[in-house]
KOLKOL-114711 format. One record per residue: y, x, z of N, C-alpha, C in turn. Coordinates in steps of 0.05 Angstrom, whole numbers, padded with zeros to 5 digits, always signed. Last residue first. Layout:
BEGIN
YXZYXZYXZ;...
This chain:
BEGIN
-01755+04225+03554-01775+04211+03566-01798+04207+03547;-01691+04258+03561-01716+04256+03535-01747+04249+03556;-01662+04243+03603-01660+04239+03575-01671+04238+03557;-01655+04222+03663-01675+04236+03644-01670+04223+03620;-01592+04240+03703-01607+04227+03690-01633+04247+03673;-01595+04266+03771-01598+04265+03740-01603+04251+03725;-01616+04252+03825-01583+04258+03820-01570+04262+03784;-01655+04203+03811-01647+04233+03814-01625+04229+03824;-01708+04159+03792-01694+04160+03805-01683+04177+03808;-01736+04117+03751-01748+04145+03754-01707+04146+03763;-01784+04068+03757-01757+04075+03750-01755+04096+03760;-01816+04003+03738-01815+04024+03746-01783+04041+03734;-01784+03935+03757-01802+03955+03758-01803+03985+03753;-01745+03887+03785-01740+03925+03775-01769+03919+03775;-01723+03831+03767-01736+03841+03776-01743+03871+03765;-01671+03788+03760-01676+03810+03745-01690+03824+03769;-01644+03722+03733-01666+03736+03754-01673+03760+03739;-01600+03679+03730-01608+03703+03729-01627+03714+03750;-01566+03612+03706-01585+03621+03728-01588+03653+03714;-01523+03591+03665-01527+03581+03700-01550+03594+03714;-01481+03613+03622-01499+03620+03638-01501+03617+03664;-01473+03557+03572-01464+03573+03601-01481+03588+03609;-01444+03562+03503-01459+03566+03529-01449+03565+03550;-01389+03572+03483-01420+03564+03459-01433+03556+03485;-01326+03562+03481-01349+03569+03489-01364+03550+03481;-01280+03609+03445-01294+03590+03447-01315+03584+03456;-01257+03669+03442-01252+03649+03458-01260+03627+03468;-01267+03695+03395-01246+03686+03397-01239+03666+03426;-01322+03724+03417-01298+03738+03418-01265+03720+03414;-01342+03655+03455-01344+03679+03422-01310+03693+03428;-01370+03659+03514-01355+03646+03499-01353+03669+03481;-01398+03620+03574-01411+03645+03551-01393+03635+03525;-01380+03608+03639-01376+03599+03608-01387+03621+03587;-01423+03617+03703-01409+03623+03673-01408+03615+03645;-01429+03608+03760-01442+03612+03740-01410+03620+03711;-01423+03625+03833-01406+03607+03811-01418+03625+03786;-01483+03639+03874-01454+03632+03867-01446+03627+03841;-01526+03686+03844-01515+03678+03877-01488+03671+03871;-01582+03706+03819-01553+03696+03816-01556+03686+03838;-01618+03766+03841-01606+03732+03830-01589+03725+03832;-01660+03817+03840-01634+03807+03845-01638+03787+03825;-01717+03847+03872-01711+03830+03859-01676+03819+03853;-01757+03909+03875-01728+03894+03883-01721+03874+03863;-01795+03928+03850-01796+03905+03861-01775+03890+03873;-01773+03999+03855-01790+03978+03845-01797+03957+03852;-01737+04033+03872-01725+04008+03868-01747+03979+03854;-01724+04080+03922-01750+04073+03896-01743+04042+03896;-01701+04078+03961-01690+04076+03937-01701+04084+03913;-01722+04015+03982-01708+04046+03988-01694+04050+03961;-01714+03964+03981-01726+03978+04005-01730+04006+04014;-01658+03922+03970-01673+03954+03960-01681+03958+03986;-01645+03856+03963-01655+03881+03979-01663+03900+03966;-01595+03831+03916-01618+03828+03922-01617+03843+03947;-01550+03789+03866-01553+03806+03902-01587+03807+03898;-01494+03772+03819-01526+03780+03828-01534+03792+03857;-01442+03737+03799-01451+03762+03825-01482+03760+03826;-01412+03755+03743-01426+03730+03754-01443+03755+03790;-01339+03751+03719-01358+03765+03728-01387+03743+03745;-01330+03707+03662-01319+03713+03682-01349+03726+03696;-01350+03692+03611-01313+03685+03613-01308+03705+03648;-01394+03732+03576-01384+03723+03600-01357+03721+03607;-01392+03729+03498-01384+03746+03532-01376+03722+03549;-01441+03727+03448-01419+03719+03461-01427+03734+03495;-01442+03743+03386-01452+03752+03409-01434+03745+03430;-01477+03702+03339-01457+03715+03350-01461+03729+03370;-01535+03694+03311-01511+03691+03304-01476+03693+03314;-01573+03722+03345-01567+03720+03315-01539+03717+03302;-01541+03751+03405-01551+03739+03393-01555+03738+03365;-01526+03780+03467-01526+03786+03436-01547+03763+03420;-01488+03771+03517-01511+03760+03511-01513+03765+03483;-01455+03801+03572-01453+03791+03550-01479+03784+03528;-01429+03805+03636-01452+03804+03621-01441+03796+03597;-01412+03837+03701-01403+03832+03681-01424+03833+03648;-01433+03822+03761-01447+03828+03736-01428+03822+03705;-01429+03846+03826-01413+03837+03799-01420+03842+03771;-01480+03868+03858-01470+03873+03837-01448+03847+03822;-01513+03890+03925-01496+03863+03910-01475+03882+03878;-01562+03902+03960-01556+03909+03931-01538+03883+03921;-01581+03915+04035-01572+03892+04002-01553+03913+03982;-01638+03945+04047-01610+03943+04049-01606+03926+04029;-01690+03963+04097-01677+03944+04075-01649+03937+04070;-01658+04019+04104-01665+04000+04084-01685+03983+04108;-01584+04039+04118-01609+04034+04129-01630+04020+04109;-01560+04099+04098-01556+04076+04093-01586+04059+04097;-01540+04149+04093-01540+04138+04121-01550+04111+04118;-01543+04181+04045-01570+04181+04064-01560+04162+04094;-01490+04165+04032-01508+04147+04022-01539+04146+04031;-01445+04165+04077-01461+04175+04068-01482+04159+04057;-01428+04136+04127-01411+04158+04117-01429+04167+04092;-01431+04062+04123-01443+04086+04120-01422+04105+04109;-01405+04007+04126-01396+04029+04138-01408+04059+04140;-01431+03978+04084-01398+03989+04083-01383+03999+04097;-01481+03966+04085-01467+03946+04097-01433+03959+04102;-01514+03968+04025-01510+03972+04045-01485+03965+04063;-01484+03981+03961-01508+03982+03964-01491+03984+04006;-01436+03944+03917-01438+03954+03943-01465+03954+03943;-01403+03935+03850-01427+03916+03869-01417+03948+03893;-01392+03927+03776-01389+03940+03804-01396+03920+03826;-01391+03925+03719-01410+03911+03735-01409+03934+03765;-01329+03942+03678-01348+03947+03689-01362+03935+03709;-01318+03918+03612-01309+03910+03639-01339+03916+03653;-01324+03939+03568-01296+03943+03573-01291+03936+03603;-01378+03942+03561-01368+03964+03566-01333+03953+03577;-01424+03895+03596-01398+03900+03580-01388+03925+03575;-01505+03890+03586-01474+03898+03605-01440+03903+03590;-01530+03849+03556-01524+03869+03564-01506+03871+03578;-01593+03812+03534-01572+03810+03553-01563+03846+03560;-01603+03793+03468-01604+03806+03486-01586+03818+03504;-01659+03755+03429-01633+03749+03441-01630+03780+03459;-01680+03730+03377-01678+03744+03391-01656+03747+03396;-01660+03654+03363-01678+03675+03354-01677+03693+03375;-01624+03615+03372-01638+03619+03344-01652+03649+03337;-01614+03591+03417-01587+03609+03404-01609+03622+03381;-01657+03560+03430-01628+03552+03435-01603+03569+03410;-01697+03594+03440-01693+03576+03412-01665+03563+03415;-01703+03656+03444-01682+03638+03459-01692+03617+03430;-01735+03723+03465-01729+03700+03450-01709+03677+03453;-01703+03782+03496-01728+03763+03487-01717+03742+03478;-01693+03842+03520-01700+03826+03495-01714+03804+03511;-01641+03883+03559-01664+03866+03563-01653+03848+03543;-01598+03935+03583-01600+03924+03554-01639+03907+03560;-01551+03951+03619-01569+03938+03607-01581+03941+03585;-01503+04006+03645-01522+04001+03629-01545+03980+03634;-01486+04009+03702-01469+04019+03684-01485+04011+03656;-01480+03981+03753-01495+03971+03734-01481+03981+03711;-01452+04014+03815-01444+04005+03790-01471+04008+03771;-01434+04010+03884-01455+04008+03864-01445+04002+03836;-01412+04053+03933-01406+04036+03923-01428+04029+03887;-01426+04059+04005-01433+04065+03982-01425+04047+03961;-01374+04074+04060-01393+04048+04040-01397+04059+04017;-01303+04082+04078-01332+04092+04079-01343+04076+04064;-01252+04097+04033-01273+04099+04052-01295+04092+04045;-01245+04101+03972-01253+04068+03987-01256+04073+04010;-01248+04143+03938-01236+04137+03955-01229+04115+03967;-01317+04169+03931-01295+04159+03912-01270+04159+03930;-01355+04214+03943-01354+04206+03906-01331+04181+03906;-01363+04204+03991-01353+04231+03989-01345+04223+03955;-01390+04160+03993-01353+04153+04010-01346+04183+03994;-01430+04155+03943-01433+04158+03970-01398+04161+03972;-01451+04109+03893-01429+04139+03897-01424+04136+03921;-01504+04095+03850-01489+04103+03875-01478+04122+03875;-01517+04060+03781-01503+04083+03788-01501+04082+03821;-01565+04038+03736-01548+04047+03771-01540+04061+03774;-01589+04021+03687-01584+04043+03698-01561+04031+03714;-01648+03974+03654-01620+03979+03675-01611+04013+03680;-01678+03961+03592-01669+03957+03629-01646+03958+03635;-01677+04023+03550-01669+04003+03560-01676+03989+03589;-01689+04068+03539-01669+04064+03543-01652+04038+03543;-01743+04064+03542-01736+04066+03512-01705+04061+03516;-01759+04074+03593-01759+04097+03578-01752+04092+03548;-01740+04018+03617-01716+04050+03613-01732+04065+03601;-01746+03960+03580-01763+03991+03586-01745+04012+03589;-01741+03901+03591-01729+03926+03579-01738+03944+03594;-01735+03824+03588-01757+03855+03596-01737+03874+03579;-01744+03751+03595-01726+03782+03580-01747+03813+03598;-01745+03689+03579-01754+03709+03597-01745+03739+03578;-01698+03644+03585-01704+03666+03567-01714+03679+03584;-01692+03567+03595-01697+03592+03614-01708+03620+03584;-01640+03522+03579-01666+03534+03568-01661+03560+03592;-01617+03457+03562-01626+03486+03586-01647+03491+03583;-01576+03423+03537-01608+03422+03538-01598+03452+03548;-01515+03396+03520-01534+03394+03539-01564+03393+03543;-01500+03453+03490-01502+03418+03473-01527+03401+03493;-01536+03498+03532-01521+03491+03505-01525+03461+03491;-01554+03529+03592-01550+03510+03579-01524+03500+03548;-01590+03588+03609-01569+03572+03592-01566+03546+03587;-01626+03640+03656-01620+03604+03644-01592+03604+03628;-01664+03701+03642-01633+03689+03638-01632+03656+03631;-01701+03733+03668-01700+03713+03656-01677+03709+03666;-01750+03792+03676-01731+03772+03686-01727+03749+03669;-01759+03867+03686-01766+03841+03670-01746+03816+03685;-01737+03930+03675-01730+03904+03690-01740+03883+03663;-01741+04001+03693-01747+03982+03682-01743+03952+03680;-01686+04037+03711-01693+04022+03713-01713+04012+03688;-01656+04090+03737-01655+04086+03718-01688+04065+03718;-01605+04116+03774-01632+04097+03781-01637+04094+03744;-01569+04162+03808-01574+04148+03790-01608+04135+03787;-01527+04188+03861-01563+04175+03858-01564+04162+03830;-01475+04195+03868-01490+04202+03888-01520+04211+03876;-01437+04215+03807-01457+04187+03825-01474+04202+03837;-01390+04217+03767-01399+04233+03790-01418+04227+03815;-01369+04215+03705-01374+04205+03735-01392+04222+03753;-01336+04222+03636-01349+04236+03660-01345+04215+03686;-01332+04180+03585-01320+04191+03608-01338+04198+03627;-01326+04162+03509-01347+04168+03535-01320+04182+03563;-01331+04141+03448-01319+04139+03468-01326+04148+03488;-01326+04124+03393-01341+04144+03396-01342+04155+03430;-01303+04068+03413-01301+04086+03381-01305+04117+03390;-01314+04005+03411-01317+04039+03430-01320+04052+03414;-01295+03975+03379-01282+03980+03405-01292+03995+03417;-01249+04017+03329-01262+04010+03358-01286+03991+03355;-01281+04057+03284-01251+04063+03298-01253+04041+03327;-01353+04059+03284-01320+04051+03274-01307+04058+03291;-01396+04093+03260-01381+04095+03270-01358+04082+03266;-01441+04066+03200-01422+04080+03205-01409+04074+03239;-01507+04081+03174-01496+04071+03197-01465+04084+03192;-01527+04096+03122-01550+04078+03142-01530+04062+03156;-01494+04125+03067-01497+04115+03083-01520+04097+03101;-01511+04152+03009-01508+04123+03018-01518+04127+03042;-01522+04188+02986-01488+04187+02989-01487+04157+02996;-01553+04259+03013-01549+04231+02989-01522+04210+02992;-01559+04270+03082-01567+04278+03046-01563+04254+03034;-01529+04328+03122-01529+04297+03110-01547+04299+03081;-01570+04370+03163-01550+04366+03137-01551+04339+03127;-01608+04393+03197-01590+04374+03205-01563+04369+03184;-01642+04414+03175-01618+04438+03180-01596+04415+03190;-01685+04378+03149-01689+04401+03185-01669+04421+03185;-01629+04323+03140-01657+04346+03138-01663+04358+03164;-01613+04253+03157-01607+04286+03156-01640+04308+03146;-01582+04201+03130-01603+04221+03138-01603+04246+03132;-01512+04196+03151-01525+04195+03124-01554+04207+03144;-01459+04165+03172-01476+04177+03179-01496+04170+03162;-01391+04161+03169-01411+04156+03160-01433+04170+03170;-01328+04132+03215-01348+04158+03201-01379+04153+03197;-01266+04110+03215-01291+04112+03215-01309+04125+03209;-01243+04158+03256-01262+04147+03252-01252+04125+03232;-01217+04199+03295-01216+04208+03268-01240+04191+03255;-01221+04206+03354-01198+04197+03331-01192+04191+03299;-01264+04181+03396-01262+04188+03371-01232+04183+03360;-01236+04186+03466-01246+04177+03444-01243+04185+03422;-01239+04192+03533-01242+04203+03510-01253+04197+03493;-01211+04186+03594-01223+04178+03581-01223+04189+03544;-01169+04201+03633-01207+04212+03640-01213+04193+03619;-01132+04139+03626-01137+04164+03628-01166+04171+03637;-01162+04090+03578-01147+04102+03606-01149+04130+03608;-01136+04074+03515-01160+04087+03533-01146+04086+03556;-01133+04021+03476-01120+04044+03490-01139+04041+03516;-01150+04009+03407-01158+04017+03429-01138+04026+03446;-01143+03944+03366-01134+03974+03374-01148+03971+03406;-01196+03910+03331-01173+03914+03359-01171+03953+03359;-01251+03889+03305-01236+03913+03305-01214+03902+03328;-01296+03885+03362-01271+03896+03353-01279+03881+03317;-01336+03856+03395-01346+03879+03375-01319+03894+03366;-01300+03815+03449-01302+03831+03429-01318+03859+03415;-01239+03831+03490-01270+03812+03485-01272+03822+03457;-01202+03871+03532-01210+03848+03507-01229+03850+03510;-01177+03897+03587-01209+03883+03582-01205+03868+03557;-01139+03951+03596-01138+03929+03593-01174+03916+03595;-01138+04003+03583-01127+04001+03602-01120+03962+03587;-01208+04021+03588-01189+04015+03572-01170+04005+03584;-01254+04037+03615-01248+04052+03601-01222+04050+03588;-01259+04012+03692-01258+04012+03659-01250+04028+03639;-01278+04035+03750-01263+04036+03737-01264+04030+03706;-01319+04047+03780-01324+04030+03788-01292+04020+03763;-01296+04118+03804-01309+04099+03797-01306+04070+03800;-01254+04153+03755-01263+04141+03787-01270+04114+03782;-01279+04211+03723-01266+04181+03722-01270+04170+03746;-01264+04274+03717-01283+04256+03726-01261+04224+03733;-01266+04331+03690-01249+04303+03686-01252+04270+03698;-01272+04383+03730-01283+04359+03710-01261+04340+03710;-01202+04387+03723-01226+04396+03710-01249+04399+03733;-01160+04329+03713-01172+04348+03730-01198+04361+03719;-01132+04290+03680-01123+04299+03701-01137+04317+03725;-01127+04284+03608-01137+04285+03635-01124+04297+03660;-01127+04245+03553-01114+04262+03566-01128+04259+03596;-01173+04263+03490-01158+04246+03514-01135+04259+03532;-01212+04260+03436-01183+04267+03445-01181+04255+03469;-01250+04285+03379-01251+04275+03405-01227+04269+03432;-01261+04286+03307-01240+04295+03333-01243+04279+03364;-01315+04296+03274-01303+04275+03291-01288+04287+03311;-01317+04323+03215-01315+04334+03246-01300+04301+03253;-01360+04299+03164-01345+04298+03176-01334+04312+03208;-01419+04282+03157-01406+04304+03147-01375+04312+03147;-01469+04269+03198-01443+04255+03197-01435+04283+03183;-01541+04246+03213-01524+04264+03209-01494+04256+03197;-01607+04218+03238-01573+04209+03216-01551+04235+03230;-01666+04199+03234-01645+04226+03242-01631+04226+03225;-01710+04152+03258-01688+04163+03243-01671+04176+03255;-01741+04129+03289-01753+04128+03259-01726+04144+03244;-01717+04121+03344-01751+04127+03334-01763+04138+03310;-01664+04155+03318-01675+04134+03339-01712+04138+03342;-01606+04201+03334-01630+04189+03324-01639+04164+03350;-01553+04231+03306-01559+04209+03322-01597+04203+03311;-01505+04285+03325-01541+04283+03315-01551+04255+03327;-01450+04313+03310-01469+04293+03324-01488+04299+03306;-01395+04350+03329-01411+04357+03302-01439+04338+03323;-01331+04349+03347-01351+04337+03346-01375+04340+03330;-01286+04386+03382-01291+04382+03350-01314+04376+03355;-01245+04363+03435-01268+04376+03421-01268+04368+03388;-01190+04365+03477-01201+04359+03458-01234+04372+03450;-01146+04344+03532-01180+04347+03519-01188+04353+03498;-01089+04353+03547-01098+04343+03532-01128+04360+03533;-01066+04343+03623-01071+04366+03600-01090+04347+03575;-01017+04321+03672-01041+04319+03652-01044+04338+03631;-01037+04398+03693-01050+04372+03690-01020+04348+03688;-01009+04449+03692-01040+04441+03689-01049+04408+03686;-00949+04468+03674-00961+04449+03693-00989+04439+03683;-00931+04499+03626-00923+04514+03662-00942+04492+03684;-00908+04453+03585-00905+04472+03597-00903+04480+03622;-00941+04385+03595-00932+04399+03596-00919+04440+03602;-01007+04395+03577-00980+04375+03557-00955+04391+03562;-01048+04446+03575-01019+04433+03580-01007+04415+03562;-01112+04448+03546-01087+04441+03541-01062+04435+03559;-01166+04445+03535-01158+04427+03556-01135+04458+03551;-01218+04443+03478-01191+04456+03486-01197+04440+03520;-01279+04461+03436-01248+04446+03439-01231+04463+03453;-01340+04460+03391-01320+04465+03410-01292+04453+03410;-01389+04458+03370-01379+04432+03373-01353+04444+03401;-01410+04477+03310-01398+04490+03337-01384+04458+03344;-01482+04472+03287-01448+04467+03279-01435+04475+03312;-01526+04471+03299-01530+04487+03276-01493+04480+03268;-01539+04425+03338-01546+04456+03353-01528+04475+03329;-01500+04366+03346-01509+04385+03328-01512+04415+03343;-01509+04336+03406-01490+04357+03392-01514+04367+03374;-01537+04273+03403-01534+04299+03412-01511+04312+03402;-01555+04210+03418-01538+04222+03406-01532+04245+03423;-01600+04155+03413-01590+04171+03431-01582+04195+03402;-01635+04087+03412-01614+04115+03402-01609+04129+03423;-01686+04046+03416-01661+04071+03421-01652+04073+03407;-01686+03975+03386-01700+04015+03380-01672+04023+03401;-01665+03945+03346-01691+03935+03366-01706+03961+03368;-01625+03944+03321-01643+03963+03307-01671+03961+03324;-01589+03912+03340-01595+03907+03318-01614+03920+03302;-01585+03930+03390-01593+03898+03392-01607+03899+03354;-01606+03997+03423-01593+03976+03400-01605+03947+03395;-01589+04031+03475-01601+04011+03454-01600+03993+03446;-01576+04101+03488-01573+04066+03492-01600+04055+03478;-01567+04166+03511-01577+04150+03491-01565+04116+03510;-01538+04230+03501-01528+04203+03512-01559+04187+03497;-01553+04297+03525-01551+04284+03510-01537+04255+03525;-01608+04348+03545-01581+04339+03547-01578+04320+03527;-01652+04373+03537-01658+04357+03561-01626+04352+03568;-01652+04406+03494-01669+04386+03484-01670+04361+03513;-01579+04423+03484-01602+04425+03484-01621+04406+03497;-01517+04435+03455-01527+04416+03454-01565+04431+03464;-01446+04442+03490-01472+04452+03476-01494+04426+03465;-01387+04439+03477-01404+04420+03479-01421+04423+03467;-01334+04489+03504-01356+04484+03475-01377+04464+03486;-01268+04516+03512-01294+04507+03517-01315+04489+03495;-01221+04542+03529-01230+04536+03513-01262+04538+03529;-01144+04524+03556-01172+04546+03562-01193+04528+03546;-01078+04546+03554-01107+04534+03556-01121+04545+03555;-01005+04537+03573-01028+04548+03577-01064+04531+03563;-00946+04541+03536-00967+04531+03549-00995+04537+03553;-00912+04573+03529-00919+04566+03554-00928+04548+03557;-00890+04591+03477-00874+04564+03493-00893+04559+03519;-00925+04627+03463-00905+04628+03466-00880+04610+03478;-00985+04604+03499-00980+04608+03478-00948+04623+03483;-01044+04641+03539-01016+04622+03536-00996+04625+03519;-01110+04626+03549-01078+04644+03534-01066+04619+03548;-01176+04643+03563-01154+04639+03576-01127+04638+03560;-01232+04637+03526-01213+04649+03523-01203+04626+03557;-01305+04660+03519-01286+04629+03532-01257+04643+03536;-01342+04704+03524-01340+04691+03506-01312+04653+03498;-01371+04681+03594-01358+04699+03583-01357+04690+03554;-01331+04627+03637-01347+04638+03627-01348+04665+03599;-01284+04604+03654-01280+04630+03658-01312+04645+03645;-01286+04566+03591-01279+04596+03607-01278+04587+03638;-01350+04534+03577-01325+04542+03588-01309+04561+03600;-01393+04487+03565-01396+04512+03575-01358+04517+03579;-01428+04428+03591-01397+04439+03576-01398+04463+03581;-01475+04384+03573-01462+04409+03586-01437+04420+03573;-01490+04319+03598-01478+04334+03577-01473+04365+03585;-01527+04257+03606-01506+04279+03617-01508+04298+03598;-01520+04185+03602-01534+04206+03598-01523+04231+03612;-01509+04126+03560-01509+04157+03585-01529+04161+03581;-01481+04077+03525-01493+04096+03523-01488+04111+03550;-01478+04008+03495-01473+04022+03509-01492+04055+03520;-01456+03991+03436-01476+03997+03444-01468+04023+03466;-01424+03941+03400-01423+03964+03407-01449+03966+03432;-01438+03920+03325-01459+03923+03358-01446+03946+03369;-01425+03905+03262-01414+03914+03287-01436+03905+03312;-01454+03879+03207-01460+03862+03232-01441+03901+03246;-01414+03904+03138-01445+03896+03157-01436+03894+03183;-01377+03898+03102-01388+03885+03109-01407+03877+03132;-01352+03952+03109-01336+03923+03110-01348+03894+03116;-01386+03981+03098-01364+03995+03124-01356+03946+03133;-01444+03984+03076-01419+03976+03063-01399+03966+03095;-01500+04000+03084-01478+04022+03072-01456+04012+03067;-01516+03991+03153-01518+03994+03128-01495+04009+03113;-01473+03974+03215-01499+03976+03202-01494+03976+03176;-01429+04001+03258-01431+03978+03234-01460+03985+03218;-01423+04010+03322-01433+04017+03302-01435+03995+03280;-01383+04035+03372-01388+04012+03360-01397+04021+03340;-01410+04067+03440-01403+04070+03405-01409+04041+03388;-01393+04100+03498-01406+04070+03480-01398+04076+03453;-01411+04130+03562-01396+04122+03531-01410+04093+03518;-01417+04165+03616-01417+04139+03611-01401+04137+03585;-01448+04214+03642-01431+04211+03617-01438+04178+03616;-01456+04269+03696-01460+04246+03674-01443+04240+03658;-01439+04346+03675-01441+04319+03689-01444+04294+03673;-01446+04406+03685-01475+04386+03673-01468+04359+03693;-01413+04472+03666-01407+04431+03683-01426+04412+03659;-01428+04532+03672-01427+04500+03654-01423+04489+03673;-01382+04588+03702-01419+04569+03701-01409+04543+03684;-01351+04611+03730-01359+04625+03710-01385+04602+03701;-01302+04564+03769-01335+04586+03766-01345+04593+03738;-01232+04565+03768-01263+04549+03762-01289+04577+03763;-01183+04572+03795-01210+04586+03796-01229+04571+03799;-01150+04549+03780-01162+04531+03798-01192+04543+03794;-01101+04585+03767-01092+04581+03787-01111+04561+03801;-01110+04592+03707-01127+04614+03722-01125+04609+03758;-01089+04555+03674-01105+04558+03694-01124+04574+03711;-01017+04566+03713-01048+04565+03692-01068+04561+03697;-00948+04541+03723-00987+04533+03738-00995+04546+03703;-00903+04542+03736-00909+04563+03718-00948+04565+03719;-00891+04506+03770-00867+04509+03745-00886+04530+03728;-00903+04520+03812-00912+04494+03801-00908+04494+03772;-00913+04590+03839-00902+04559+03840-00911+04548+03813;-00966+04608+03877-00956+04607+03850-00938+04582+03846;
């Protein structure tokens, strides 16, 4: 078929859903006044199903100007989804598709006659809850990107934004490609009933426009780990050093999540390559005035190597093996939340890949801890992050 006239009927997809992970983030403003309240973006996965033509009920066309698409719908059921966790609500979240609204879209020719890049879209209908709350949005959140392959899969070890600012935002966004964000934000989220309907006219939580403004990208990881981790973060501020012992429970979606992507999942050759796609570990600090908590960046991703970088294959990989991560970190606090000026490297051994007791530490040049404008409050001179329990797949587990 020549080039000039591609549909997609020309990448004979399978009649079946695509159930792949999901790395996103959502900046959220707390309470009912948009303008006023504390911003936390909050990093989120998980995995998602996409149903889709060639499936049945799923169109094929092509319009009169030639361009071709094909339609697809972002189901929602009880063992799919994203969650994180929140610094300010000291609680999960996690965020579904509304079951009782159609949360369907597109993938699009930009250009006529040529499949890729092709625009993304969906119509968004969410369900955010936490422990204590089911918030609903009365609004369709438009979802938009542009992509270059169905799945859309992001390569790894890659950022969302075609840049790194610092920063809760506000700041304009620009995405990378394989990447997809809310367009149509900011958006309110009211408590919902058992029809998942907003009720009353004040607001809990809103969605902002950035810096992760409803945001997420498909990956494709050998092994995901999903972690418990206790530990302790050193600082020194207005010269006195303080050690924060910290802990986070992956079943409250917090700890750690890992990502491995065996030589077949990227194009580095050979060597498994590692990404700390999710933190989130509490605890106190009298230094920085209260609860404190260490996370991972969204704009700038914590990429590392599992094993000695010549394995064809992530089953090739001998244990005891080293676990080295570039830790890109940022520290939430009372009164600001300040980012690591520069990546800090952590290493440990994995003795398999049951990851319990693996220990990783700082190794090498430490870090300025500085406020979105720049200024540094801190350093961070020591890290210790010991795994305990952790429930290991090719899947993540979502509802724990």
């Amino acid at each position: 078929m020549s080039s000039l006239r591609e549909t997609y009927e020309s990448l004979n997809l399978e009649p079946k859903p695509i159930r792949p992970h999901i790395l996103a983030a959502a900046t959220v403003v707390f309470g009912d006044d948009y303008y006023a309240g504390r911003r936390e973006t909050i990093n989120l996965s998980g995995f998602v199903q996409l149903n889709k033509w060639p499936m049945p009920g799923f169109e094929h066309r092509v319009d009169e100007k030639g361009h071709a698409e094909l339609s697809l719908e972002l189901i929602s059921a009880p063992e799919v989804g994203i969650k994180g966790y929140s610094y300010e609500l000291d609680d999960r979240i996690q965020v579904l598709s509304n079951p009782f609204l159609p949360n369907t879209g597109h993938v699009r020719q930009i250009v006529p006659g040529k499949n890729f890049p092709a625009e993304f879209y969906i119509r968004r209908f969410g369900i955010l809850e936490t422990s204590t709350l089911r918030l609903a949005h009365r609004n369709v959140i438009d979802i938009l990107g542009v992509v270059d392959g169905i799945p859309p899969y992001k390569k790894p070890l890659t950022g969302p934004y075609l840049g790194s600012p610092r920063g809760d935002g506000p700041f304009d966004v620009v995405q990378a490609p394989n990447v997809v964000r809310g367009t149509t934000l900011p958006e309110a989220w009211y408590p919902a009933n058992d029809e998942n309907e907003p009720v009353g006219i004040t607001p809990t939580v809103f969605f902002a426009a950035s810096a992760g403004p409803c945001m997420s990208m498909l990956v494709d990881p050998s092994m995901i780990m999903q972690v418990s981790m206790e530990g302790s973060v050193t600082i020194e501020k207005d010269g006195r050093t303080e050690t924060i012992d910290l802990a986070g429970d992956y079943r409250k979606a917090a700890g750690t999540e890992i990502l491995l992507f065996g030589p077949e999942k990227h194009d580095q050759g050979a060597g498994v390559l590692a990404q700390m796609a999710r933190v989130a570990m509490s605890g106190h600090s009298d230094l920085l005035g209260g609860r404190v908590m260490l996370r991972a960046s969204w704009p700038r991703p914590s990429g590392g190597t599992l094993g000695e970088g010549t394995e064809e294959s992530l089953s090739r990989v001998r244990y005891p093996s080293d676990l080295h991560i570039d830790g890109e970190f940022e520290l939430v606090a009372p009164q600001a939340t300040l980012y690591a000026a520069n990546a800090v490297h952590v290493s440990g051994k994995l003795s398999d890949l049951e990851p319990t007791g693996t220990e990783l530490s700082l190794v090498g040049a430490d870090s300025a801890l500085l406020t979105a404008g720049g200024e540094v409050k801190a350093r961070l001179t020591g890290l210790k992050l010991v795994m305990r329990d952790a429930h290991v797949g090719e899947t993540a587990a979502v509802n724990i």
